[in-house]
C-alpha positions as CSV (number, residue, x, y, z in Angstrom):
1,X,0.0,0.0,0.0
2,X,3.0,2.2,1.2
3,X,4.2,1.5,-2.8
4,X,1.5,2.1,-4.1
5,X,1.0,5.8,-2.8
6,X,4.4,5.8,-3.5
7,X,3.9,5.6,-6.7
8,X,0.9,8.0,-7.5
9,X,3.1,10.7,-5.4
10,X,6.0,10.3,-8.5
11,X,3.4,10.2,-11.2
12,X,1.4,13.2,-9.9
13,X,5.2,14.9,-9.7
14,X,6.3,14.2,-13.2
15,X,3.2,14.4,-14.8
16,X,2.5,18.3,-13.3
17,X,5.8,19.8,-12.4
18,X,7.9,17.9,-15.1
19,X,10.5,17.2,-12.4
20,X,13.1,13.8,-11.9
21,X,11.5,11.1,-9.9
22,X,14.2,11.5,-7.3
23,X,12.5,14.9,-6.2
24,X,9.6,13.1,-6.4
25,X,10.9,10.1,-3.9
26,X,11.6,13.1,-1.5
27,X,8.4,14.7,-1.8
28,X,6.6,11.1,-1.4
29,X,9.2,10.4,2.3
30,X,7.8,14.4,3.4
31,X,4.4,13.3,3.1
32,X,4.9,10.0,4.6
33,X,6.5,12.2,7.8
34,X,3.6,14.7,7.6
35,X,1.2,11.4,8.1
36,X,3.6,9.6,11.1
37,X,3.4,13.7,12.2
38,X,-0.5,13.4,12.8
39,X,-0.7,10.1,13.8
40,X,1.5,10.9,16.8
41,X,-0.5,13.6,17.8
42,X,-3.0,11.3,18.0
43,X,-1.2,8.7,20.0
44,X,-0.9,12.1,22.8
45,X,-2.7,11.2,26.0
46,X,-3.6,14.3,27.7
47,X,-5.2,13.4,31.0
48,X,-8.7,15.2,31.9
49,X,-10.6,14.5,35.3
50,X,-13.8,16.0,34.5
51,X,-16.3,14.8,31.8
52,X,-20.0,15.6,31.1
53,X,-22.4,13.6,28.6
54,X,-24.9,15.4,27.6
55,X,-26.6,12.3,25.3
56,X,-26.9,11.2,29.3
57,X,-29.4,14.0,30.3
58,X,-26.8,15.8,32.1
59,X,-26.9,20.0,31.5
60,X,-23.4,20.8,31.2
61,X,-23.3,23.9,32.9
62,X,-20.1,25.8,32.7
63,X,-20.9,27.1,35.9
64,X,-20.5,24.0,37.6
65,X,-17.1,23.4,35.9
66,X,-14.2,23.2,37.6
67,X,-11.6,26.9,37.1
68,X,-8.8,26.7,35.1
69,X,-8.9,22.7,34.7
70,X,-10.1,20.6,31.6
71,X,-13.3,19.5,31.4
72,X,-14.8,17.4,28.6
73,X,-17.7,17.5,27.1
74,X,-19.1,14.8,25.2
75,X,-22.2,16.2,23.0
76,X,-23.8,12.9,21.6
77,X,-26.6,13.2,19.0
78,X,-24.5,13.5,15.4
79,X,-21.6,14.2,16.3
80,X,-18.4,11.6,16.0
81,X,-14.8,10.9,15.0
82,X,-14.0,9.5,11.7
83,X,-13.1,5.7,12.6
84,X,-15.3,3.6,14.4
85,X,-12.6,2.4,16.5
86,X,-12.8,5.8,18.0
87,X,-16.1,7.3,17.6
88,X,-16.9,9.6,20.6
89,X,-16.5,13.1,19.7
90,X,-16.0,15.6,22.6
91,X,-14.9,19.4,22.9
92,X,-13.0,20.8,25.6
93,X,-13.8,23.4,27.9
94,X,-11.3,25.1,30.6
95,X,-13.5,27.9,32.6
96,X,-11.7,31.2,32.9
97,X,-12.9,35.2,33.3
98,X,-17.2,34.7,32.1
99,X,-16.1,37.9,29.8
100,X,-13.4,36.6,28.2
101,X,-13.2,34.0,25.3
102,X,-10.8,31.9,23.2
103,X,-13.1,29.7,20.9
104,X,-10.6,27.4,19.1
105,X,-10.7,25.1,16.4
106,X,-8.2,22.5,16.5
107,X,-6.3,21.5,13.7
108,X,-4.8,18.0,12.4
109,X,-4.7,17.7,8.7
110,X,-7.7,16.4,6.4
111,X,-8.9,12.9,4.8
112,X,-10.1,13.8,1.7
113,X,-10.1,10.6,0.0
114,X,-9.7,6.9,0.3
115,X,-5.8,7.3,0.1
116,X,-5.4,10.1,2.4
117,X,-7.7,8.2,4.9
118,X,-5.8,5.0,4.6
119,X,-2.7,6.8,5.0
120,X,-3.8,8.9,8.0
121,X,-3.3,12.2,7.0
122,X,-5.5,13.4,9.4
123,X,-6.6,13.5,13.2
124,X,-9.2,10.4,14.6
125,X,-9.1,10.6,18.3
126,X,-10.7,13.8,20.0
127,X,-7.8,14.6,22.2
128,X,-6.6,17.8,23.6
129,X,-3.3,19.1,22.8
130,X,-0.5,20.2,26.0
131,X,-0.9,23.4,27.6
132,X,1.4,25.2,25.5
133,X,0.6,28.2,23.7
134,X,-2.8,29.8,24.2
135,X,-3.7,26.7,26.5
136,X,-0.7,27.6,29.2
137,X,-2.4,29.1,31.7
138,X,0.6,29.7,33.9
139,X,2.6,31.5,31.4
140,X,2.3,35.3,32.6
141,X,2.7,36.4,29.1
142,X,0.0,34.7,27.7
143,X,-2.9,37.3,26.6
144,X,-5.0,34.1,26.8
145,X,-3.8,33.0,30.2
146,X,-7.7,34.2,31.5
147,X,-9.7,33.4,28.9
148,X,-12.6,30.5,29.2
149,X,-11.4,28.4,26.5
150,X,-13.9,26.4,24.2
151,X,-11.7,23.8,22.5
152,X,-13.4,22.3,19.4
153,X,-11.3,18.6,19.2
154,X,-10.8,17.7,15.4
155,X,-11.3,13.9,14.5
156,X,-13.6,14.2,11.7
157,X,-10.6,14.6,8.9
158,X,-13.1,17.2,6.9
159,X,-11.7,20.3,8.3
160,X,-14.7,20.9,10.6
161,X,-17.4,21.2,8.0
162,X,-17.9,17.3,6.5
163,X,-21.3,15.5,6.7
164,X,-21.0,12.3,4.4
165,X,-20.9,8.6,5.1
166,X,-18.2,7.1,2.5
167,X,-18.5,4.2,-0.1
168,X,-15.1,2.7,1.7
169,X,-14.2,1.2,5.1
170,X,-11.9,1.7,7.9
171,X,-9.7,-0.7,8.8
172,X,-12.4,-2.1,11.3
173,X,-14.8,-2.5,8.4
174,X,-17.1,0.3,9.1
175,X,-17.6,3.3,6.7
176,X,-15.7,5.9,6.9
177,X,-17.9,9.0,8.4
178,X,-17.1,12.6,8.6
179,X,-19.2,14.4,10.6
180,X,-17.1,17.7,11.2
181,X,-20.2,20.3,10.6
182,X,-22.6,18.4,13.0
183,X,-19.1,17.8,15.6
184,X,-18.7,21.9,15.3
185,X,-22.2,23.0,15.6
186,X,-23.0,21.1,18.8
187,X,-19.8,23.5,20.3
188,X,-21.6,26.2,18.9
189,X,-24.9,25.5,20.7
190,X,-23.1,24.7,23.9
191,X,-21.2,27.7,23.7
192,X,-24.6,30.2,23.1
């Protein structure tokens, strides 16, 4: 399989930009990086201690979140990851100043296709990245250090705005879905 997308990567090359397969070769090990790139990401186990399910009933009321520490919210309904090994979408929320607001979307590549799928070029596990950044709270010059932050997780691989069931499979034998736009909306309707 690895060949094969090997191969399209030095045909797409020579065909378009007329340049030597060995360019080509280099271009093909990038992208293979890029992919082992996301994949790690996902393999990133950032530890929470607070969840809420709202497809349990419960009202997930920021106000009974804990400050300044993670909590995750798991919306239900539509919303989902891409593989069905890992289907449970959630968004994160870390309650700072009520007037103060950092609404991000995460990034993590995109699965556009059966080949970029298979080849994991994007995020599949709704995880939360390490406070760095934005998200380090003890950093004094972080304008963000206050902020309530509203985390939308990306494991949809449609760049938050996908709503299509595929015609292939994962790996587990389940089609492919990509739910991004329902996964970003619920955040949205939490958030109002």
């Amino acid at each position: 399989k690895a060949e094969t997308f090997k191969m399209l990567i030095n045909i797409l090359f020579v065909a378009l930009l007329g340049v030597s397969a060995v360019f080509a070769d280099e271009a093909a090990g990038a992208l293979q990086e890029a992919a082992d790139y996301v994949k790690s990401l996902d393999e990133f186990d950032h530890e929470w201690k607070h969840e809420c399910h709202m497809a349990n009933g419960e009202a997930c009321d920021i106000r009974n979140f804990p400050k300044d520490e993670t909590t995750m919210v798991f919306p239900g309904g539509e919303t989902r990851c891409i593989f069905s090994n890992t289907p449970n979408f959630a968004f994160q929320v870390v309650p700072g100043d009520s007037d103060k607001l950092l609404f991000y979307f995460q990034g993590g590549g995109a699965c556009w296709d059966e080949t970029s799928t298979k080849f994991h070029l994007c995020r599949s596990r709704a995880t939360p990245l390490p406070e760095l950044g934005v998200f380090n709270r003890r950093n004094r010059k972080n304008k963000f250090r206050d902020h309530t932050i509203v985390h939308v997780l990306y494991c949809s691989g449609d760049v938050h705005g996908g709503n299509v069931v595929r015609t292939y499979n994962d790996r587990w034998g389940v089609p492919v879905e990509q739910k991004g736009l329902a996964n970003a909306q619920s955040v949205l309707d939490w958030t109002k």
